[in-house]
GUMI-555418 format. One record per residue: x, y, z of N, C-alpha, C in turn; residue in one letter. Coordinates in steps of 0.05 Angstrom, whole numbers, plus 32768, in hexadecimal, padded with zeros to 4 digits. Layout:
N
XYZXYZXYZA/...
END
This chain:
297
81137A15793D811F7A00792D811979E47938X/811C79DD7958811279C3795C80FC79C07957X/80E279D2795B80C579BF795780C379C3793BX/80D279CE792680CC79C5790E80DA79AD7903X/80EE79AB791180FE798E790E80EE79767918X/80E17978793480CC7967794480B6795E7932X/80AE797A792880997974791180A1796178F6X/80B0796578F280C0795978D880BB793978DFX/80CB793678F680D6791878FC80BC790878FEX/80AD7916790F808A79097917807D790578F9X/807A791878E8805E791878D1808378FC78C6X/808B78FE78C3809E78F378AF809978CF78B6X/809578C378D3808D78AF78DF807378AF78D8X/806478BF78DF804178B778DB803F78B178C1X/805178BA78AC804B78B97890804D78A77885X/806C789B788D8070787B788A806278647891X/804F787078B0803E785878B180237858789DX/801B786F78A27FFB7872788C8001786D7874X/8024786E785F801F78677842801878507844X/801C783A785980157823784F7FF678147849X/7FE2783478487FC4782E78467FC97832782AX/7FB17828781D7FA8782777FA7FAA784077F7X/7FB7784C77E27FAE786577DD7F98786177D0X/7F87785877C27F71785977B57F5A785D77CAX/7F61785A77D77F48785577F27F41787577ECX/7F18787377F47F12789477F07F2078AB7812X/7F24789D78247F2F78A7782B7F4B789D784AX/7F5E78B878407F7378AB785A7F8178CC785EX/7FA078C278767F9B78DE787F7FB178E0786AX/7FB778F678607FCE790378497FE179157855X/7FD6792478637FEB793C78767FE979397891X/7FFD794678A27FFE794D78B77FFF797178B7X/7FF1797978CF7FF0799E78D27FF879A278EEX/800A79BA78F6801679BD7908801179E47912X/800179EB79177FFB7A0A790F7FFA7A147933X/80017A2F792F80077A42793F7FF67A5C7941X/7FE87A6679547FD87A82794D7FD07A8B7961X/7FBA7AA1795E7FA87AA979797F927AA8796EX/7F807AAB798A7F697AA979867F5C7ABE7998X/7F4F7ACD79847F417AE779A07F1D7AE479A2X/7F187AE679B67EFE7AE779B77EF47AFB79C8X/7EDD7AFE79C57ECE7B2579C07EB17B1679D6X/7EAC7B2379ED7EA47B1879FF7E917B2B7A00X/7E727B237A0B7E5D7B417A097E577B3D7A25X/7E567B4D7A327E477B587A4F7E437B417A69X/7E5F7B387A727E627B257A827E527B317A9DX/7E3D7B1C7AAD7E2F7B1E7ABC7E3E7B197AE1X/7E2F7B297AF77E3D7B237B117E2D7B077B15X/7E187B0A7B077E0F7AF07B187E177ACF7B0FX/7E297ADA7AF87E367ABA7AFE7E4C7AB67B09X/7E557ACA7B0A7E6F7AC47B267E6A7AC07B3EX/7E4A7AC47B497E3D7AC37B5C7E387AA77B5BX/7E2E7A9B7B437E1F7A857B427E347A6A7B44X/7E537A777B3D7E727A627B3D7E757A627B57X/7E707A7B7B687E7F7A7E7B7F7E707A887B95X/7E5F7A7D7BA27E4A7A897BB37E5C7A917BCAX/7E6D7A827BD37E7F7A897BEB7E8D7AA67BE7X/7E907AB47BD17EA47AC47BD37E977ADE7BE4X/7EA57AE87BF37EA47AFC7BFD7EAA7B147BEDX/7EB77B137BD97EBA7B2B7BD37E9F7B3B7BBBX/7E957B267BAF7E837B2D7B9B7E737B3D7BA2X/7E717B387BBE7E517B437BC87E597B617BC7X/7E757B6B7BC07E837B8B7BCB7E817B997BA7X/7E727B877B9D7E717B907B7A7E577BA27B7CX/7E537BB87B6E7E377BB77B647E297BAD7B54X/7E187BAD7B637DFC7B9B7B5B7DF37B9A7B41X/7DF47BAE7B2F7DEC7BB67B187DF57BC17B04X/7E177BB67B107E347BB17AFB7E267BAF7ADBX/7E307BBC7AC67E287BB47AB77E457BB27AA5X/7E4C7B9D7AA47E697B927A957E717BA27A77X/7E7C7BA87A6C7E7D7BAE7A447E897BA07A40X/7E887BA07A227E967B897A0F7EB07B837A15X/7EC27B727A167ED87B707A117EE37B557A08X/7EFE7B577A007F097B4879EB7F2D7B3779FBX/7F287B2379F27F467B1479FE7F4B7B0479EDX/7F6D7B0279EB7F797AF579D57F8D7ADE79E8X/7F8B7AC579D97F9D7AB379E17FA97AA379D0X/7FBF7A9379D37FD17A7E79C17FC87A7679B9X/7FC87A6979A57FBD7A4A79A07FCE7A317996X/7FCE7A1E79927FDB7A0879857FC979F2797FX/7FD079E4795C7FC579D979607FD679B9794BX/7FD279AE794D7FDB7991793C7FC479817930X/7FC0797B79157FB0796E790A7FB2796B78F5X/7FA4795878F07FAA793E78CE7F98794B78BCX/7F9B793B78A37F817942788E7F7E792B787FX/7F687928787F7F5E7910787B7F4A7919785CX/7F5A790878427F557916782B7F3D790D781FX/7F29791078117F0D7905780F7F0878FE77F2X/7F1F790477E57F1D78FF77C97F1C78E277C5X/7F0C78DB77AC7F0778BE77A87F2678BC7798X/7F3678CB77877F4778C277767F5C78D37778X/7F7178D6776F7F8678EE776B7F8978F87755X/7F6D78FA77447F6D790F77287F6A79267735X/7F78793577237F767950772D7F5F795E7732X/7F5C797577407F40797D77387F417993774AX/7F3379A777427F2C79C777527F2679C2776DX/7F1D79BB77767F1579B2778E7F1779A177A0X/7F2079A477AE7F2D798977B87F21798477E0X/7F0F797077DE7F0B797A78017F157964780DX/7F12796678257F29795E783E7F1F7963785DX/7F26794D786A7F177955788B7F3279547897X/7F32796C78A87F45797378BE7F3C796D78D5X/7F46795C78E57F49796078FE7F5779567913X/7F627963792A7F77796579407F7079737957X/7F8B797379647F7C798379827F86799C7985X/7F7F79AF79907F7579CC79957F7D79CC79ABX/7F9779E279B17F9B79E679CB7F9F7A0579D6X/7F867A0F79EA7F817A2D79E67F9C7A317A0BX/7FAA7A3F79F97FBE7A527A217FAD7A5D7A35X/7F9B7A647A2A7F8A7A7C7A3F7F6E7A8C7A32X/7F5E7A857A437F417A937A457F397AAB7A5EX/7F2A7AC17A5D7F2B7AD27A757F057AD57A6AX/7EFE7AD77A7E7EE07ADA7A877EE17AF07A99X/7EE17B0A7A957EE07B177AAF7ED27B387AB7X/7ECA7B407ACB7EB77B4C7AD67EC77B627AE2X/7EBF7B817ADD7EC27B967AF07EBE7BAC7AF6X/7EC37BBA7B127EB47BCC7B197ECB7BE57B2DX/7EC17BFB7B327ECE7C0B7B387EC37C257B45X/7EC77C367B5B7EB97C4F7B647ED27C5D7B6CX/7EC77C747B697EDB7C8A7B787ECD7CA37B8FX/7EDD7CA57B9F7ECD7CBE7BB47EEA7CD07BBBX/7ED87CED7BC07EF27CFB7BC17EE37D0D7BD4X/7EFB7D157BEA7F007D157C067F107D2E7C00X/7F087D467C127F157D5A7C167F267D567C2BX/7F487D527C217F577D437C3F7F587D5B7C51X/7F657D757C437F6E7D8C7C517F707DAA7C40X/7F6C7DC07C497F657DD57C357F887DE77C4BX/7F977DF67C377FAA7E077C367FAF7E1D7C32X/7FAF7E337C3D7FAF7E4E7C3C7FC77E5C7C3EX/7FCF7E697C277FEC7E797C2B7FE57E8F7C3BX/7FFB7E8E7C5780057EA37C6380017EBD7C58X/80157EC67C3C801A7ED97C34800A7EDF7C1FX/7FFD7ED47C097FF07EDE7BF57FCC7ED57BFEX/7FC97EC07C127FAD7EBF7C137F9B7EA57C0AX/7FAE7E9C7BF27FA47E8D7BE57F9A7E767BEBX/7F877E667BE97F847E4C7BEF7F887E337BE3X/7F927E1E7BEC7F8C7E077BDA7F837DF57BECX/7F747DD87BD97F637DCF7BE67F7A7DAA7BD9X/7F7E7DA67BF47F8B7D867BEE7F727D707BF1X/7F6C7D627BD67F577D537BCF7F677D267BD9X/7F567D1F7BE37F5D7D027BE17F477CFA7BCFX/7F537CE77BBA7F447CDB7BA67F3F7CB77BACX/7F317CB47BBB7F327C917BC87F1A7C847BAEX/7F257C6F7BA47F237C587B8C7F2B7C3E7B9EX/7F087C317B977F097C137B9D7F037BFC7B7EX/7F167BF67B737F127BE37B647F0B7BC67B6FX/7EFE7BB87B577EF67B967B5F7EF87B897B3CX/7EFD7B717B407EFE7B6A7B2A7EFB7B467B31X/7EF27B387B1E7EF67B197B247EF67B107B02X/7EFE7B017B047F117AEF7AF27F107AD87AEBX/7F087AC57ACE7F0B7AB57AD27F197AA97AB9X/7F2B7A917ABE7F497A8C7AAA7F497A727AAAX/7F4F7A6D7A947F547A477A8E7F667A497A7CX/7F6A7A277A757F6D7A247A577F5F7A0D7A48X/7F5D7A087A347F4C79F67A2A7F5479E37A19X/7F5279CE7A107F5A79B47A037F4179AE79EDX/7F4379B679D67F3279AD79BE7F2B799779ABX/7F23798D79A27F1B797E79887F16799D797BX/7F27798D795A7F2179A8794A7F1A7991792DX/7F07799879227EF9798D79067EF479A178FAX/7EF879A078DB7EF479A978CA7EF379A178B4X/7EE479A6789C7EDA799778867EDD79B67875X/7EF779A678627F0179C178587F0279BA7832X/7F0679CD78217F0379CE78027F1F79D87806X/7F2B79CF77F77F4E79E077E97F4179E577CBX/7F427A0077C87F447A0777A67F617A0A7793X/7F5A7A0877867F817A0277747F8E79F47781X/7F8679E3778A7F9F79CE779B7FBC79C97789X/7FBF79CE776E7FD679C977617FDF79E6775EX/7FD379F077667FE47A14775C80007A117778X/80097A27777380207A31779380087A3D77A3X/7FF77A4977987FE97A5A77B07FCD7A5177ACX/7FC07A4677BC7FA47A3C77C87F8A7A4477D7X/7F7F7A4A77DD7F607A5377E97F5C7A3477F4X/7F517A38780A7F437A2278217F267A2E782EX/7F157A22782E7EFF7A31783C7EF47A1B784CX/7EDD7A1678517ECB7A0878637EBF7A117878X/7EBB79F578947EB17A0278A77EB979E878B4X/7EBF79FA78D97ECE79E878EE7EBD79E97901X/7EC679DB79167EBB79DD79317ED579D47943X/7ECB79DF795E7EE179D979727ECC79D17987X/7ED179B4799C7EC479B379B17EDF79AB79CBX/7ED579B379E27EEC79A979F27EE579B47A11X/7EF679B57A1D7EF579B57A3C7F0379C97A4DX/7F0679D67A627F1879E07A697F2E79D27A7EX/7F4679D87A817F5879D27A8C7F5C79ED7AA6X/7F6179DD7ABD7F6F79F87AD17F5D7A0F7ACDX/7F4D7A0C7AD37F397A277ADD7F397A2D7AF4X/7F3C7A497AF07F417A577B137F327A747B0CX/7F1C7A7E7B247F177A9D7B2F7F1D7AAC7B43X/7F297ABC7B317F327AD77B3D7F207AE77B51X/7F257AEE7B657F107B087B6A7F267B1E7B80X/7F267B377B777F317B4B7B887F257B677B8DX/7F2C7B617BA07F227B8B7BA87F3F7B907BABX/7F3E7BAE7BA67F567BBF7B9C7F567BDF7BA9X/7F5D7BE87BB47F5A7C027BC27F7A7C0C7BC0X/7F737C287BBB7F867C3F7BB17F7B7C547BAFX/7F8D7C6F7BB97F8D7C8B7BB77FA07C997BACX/7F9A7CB67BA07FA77CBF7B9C7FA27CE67BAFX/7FB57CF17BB47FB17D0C7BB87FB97D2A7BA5X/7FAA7D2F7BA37FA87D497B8E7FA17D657B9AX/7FA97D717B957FB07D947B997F987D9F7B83X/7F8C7DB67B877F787DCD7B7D7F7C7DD97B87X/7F787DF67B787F737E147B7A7F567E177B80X/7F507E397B8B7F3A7E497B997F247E357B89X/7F297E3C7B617F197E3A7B597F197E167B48X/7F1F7E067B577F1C7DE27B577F257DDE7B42X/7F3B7DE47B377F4F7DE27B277F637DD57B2FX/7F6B7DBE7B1D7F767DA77B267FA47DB67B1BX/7FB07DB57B337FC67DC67B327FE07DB47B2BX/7FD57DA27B477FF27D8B7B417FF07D757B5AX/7FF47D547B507FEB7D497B67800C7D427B7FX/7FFF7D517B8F80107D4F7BB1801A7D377BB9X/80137D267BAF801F7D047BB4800E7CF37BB1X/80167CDF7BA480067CBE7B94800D7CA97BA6X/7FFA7C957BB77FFE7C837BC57FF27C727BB9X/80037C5C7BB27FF67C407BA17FDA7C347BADX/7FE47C187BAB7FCE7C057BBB7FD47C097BE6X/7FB37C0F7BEB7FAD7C117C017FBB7BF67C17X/7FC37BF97C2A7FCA7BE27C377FB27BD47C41X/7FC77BB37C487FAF7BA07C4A7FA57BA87C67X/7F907B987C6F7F767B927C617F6B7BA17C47X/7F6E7BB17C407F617BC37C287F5E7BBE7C10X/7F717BA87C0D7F727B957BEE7F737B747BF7X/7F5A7B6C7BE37F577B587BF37F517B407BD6X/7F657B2C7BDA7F677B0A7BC17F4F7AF77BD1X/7F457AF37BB47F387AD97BB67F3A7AC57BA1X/7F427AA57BA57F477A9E7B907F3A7A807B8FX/7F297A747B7E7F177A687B7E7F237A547B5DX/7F1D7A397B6B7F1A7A227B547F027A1F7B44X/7EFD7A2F7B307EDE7A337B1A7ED97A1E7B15X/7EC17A157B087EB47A017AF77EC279F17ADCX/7EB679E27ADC7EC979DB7AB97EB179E97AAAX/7EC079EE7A917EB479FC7A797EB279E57A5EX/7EA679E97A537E9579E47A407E9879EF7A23X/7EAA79EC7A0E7EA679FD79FE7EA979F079DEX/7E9379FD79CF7E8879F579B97E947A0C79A4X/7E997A11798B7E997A23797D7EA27A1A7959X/7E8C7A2379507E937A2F79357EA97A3B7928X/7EAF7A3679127EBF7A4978FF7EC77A4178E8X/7ECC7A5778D87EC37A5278BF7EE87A6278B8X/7EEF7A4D78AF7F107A5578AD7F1A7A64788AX/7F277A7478877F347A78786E7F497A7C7864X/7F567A6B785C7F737A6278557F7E7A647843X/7F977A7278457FA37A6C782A7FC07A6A782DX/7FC07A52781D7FD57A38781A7FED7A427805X/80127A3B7810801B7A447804802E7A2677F8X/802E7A1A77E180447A0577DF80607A0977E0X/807579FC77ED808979FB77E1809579EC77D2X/80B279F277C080BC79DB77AB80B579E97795X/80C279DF778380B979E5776980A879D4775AX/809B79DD774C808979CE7737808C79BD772DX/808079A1772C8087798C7718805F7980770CX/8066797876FB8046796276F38042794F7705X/8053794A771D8041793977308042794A7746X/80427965774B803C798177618055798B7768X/80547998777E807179A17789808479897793X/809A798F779280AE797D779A80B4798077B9X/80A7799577C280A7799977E08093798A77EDX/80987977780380817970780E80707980782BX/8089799B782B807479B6783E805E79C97830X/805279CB7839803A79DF783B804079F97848X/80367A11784480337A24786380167A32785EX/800B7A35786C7FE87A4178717FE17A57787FX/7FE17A6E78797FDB7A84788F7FAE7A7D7884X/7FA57A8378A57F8D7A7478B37F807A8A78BBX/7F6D7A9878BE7F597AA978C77F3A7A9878C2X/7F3A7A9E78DC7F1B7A8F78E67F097A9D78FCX/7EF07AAA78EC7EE77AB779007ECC7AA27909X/7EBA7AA579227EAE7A9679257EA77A987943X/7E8C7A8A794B7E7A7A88795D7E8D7A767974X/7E807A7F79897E8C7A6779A87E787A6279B3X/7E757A4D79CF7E5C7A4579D87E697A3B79E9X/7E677A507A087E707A427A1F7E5F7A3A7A37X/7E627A1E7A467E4F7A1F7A547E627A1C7A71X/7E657A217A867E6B7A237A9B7E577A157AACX/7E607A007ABF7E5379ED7AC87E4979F27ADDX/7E2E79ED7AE57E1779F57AF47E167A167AFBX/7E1F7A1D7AE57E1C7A3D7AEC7E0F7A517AD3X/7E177A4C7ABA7E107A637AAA7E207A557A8EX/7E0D7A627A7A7E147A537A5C7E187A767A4AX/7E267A7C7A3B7E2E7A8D7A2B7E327A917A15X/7E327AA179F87E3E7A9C79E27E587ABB79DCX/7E637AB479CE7E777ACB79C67E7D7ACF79A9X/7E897AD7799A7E927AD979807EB57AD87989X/7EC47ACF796E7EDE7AC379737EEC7AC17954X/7F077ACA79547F117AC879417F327AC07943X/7F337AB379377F4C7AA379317F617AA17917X/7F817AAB79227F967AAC790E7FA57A99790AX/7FAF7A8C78FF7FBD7A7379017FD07A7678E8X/7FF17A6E78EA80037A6978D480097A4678D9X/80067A3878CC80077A1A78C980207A1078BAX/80297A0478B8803D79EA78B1803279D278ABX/803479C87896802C79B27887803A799F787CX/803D798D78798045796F7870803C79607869X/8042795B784D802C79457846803A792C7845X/802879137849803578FF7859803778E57840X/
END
């Protein structure tokens, strides 16, 4: 309830100052946008050697294998974002089409870049023979060294977009176009850990797994070992091609709704382009949900 009240009070000030431009003018800003979402992006086959190339000091990388070969994976983060629209119409006759330039700033919670690897070896600790029936069992140690490194920010955007509203006088609307986001990272930090743990397990004559004899977590230190490193700034460019659809409120009148809110649920799928500084440049695929709040000013 406060940041929609916050919102209120703010577009309600900005609005009072901008009516005092011509409305005839072809263009000025008309709304304020206030939108909330995530944003996941789908990452292909992150490499050791740019964690090598961030972090030549680390000791631990060198305990990776060599010929790690990463799989796809995918991370989702917040987003927020605040921005105007700036309306491009020469006149306020009505008309099917109506375009408009958006833009504001883009604020992403969290990005993960990250790498890993894993082995296991198993150790015959001790073999057990019943007294009375003969039988044997064989107590197995299962020793697992994990590693993993990590890398996390957040990022600060310019967000543009050059967008079409269809039925702009109906209650319900279609928006399409195409955006871009460029910006920087904030607080970047790498991870790097080794991880060691066992477990012990019980088998029969014939290596049949029976029941395990006792589970010991993480190995004591030295055996698990932090490394934590201040990364590069990042670089990031990206595409998207947003699709919207706009809900009015108020009721109907011949000069539009009598509501001056909007609401917009936002899906935007689309390209990224990261470059990480003096180390390694990347691209990803990325898609984005957003529910918006609107005001027109």
């Amino acid at each position: 309830m406060s940041i929609i009240l916050s919102f209120t009070v703010a577009s309600s000030i900005l609005g009072n100052q901008l009516s005092l431009a011509d409305s005839s003018k072809a263009m000025r800003f008309n709304k304020i946008e206030f939108s909330l979402g995530q944003e996941t992006s789908f990452y292909l086959n992150p490499q050791l050697d740019d964690f090598k190339k961030m972090h030549p000091q680390s000791f631990l990388l060198n305990d990776f294998d060599q010929d790690i070969s990463a799989a796809p994976y995918s991370s989702s983060s917040f987003i927020a974002t605040l921005s105007t629209h700036i309306n491009l119409s020469k006149n306020k006759l009505p008309r099917r089409v109506k375009p408009y330039l958006r833009a504001g700033v883009n604020y992403l919670s969290w990005t993960y870049y990250g790498i890993s690897d894993s082995n296991e070896s198993l150790i015959n600790t001790d073999t057990l023979t019943s007294p009375t029936s003969g039988n044997v069992l064989f107590v197995d140690t299962n020793m697992r060294s994990s590693r993993y490194a990590s890398l996390t920010t957040q990022q600060v955007r310019l967000d543009v977009a050059m967008l079409f509203n269809i039925n702009q006088h109906s209650r319900y609307s279609f928006t399409t176009g195409l955006g871009f986001l460029v910006g920087t990272s904030l607080s970047s930090q790498t991870e790097i850990r080794k991880y060691n743990s066992y477990n012990v397990d019980v088998y029969d004559q014939g290596q049949q797994f029976m029941y395990p004899a006792n589970y010991q977590g993480p190995m004591p230190s030295p055996m698990n070992i932090t490394e934590v490193f201040t990364s590069p700034s990042i670089f990031h460019f990206q595409l998207y091609a947003p699709l919207i659809l706009n809900y009015q409120f108020g009721s109907r009148s011949p000069d539009g709704f009598n509501s001056k809110y909007a609401l917009q649920v936002e899906v935007s799928p689309g390209m990224a382009f990261e470059n990480i500084r003096n180390t390694t440049r990347f691209s990803f695929s990325t898609l984005q949900s957003r529910i918006s709040l609107i005001r027109e000013l």
